[in-house]
DOTOR-442045 format. One record per residue (C-alpha): y, x, z. Coordinates in steps of 0.1 Angstrom, whole numbers, plus 5000, padded with zeros to 4 digits. Layout:
BEGIN
YXZ ...
This chain:
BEGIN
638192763352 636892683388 634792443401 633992383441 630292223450 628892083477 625592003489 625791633496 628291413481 631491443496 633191113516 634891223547 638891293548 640191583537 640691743568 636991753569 636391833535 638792113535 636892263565 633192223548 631492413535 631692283493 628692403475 626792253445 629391973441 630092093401 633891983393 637492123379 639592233410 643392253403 644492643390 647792533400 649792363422 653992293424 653892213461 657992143462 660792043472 661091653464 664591593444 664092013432 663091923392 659791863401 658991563381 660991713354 658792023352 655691783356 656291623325 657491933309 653992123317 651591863312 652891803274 651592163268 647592113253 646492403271 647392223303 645791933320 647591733348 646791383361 648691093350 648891053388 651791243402 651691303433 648491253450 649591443483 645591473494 646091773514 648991673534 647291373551 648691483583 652091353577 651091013570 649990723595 648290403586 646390423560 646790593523 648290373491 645490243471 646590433443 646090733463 642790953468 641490943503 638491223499 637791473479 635491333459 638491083445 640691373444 638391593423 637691293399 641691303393 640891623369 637391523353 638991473320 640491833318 638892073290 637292403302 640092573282 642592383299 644992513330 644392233361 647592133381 648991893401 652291853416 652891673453 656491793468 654891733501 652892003502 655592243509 656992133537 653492003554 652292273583 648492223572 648592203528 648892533524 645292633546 643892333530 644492403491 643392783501 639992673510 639192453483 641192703454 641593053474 643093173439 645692913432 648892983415 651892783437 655092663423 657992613448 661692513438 664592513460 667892383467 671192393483 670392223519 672891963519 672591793485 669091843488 668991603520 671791383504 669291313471 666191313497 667691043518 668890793486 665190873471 663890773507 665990483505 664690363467 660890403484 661990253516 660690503533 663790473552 666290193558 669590393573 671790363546 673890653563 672590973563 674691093593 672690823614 669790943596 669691273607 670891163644 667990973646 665591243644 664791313678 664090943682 661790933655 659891253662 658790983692 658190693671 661090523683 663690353653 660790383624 660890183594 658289883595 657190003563 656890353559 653790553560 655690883565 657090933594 657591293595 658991303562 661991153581 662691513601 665091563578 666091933588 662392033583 662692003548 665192283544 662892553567 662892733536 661693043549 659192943570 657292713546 657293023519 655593233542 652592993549 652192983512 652693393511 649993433535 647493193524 647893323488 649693653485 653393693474 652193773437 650793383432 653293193447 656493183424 660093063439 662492923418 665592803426 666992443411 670692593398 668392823376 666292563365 669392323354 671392573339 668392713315 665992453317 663692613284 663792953303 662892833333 659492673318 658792943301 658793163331 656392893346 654292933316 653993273316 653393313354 650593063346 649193233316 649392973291 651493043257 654993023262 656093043225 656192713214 658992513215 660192293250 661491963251 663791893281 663191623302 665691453327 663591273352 664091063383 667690993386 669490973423 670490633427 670890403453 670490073462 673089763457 671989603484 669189723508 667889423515 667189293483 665689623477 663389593507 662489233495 661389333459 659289633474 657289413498 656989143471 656089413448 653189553477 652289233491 652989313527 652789023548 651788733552 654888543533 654788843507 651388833498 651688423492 654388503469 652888793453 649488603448 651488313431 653788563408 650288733401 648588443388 651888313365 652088673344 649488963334 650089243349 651889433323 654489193320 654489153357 655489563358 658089543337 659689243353 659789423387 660989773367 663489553352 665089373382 665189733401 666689863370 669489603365 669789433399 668589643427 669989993419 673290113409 674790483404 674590683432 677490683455 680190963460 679191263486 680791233520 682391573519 683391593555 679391493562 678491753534 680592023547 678991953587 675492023567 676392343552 677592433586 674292383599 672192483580 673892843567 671493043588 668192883571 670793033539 671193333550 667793403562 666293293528 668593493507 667593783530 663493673524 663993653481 666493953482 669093713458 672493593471 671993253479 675393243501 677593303471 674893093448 675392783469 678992853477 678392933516 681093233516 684192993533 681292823558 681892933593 
């Protein structure tokens, strides 16, 4: 068990927070963290670790704290803005629990990995990877679901990069602008080693997402072990967050800003479904028109944009499989790329 103190309470961001000095401030720190990649199993592995007892992790997935520097605007309510808010996230764990938390962010953010080392020098870090271009396919149709994009085409997407990197073409609603760089999600290599130096090689464990979907148990169990908790009891599998997309982005885009109350129309709207139906009802109305109206099955790869990927991104390949020491190029079938 750790705890981090500090000698007044703490209310600045947590760029500030990371950077003082935290003394006297008595409360559970995460032990653990799986920083990544979004689309990777993480959920899955979420909710497969925190139904262990001897593990304690926040009904808040997610709470992306200490990569503030790739958001603008300011943070979802739901989401802790200092320390002090992310520290209360973990005041119910036991002091013979294991403390985690779990925001895919973190890995490909330039600044999380400095951050979580100052406020848990000793953390364990979870990373799990995948095959470039089905990682970006099931990034951009998540990013779609959240609007945190609005190009429906993935091609344009990714051509729109350079644009974006100078907040030209942004979504009106999205908070996450460099989330949008689509190729830096798959600087594999590169976001291992800020992790590796922050922490040491020994406590930051790779996995890889074919090895996690074709032995799901064993894959948790590794997990387990690495994170010294028990690993012989039994595992439930868990399928979790589905790729889909949506029927029709517009009425996806609608029900999201009825759902958040953005503007001025919105928020009428919202105030007046608000006071009709309790909230809990209210949720499940919303889950239940995304379920059954908004979203649909996800659509078929475009192989010849699939195949333009691979192309480009077999060196960040080839240069990982050389960093692990594993064949990733025959793994992710990258032998007949040229």
């Amino acid at each position: 068990m750790t705890t981090v103190s500090a000698e007044r309470a703490i209310t600045t961001s947590v760029g500030e927070a990371a950077a003082a000095d935290v003394r006297g401030f008595h409360q559970r720190v995460p032990d653990f963290f799986i920083v990544g990649h979004p689309k990777c199993g993480t959920t899955a592995l979420y909710e497969m670790l925190r139904r262990r007892s001897a593990i304690y992790m926040p009904a808040l997935k997610e709470p992306q704290f200490f990569a503030s520097e790739m958001r603008v605007g300011p943070r979802p309510e739901r989401l802790p803005d200092t320390l002090e808010e992310y520290l209360a996230l973990f005041a119910d764990a036991r002091s013979d629990q294991v403390v985690g938390e779990a925001s895919p962010s973190y890995l490909r953010s330039h600044t999380a990995a400095g951050l979580i080392a100052r406020v848990q020098p000793n953390a364990r870090i979870i990373a799990i990877l995948r095959e470039p271009a089905s990682l970006l396919r099931s990034v951009h149709l998540q990013f779609l679901q959240a609007v945190i994009e609005t190009e429906g085409d993935l091609g344009r997407a990714l051509d729109l990069e350079q644009d974006r990197r100078e907040g030209r073409n942004l979504p009106r609603h999205g908070i996450w602008p460099l989330a949008l760089q689509y190729s830096d999600h798959v600087r594999f290599e590169e976001q291992l080693r800020r992790y590796h130096a922050a922490f040491g090689r020994e406590n930051v464990l790779v996995l890889i997402y074919d090895d996690f979907r074709a032995d799901n148990e064993g894959t948790v169990r590794s997990v387990l072990r690495f994170l010294g908790v028990d690993d012989s009891l039994p595992i439930d599998e868990v399928e979790a967050n589905p790729t889909v997309r949506a029927r029709s982005q517009a009425l996806h885009e609608l029900v999201h800003t009825v759902a958040v109350g953005r503007g001025p129309v919105s928020r009428g709207i919202k105030r007046t479904v608000t006071s009709l139906s309790p909230s809990g009802p209210r949720r499940r109305l919303l889950r239940a028109l995304r379920r059954n109206v908004v979203y649909g099955a996800a659509p078929v790869a475009d192989e010849e944009l699939m195949s333009n990927l691979r192309r480009r991104f077999k060196g960040e390949v080839e240069a990982l499989g050389q960093y692990l020491d594993r064949d990733l190029i025959s793994l992710w079938g990258y032998d007949d790329v040229e």
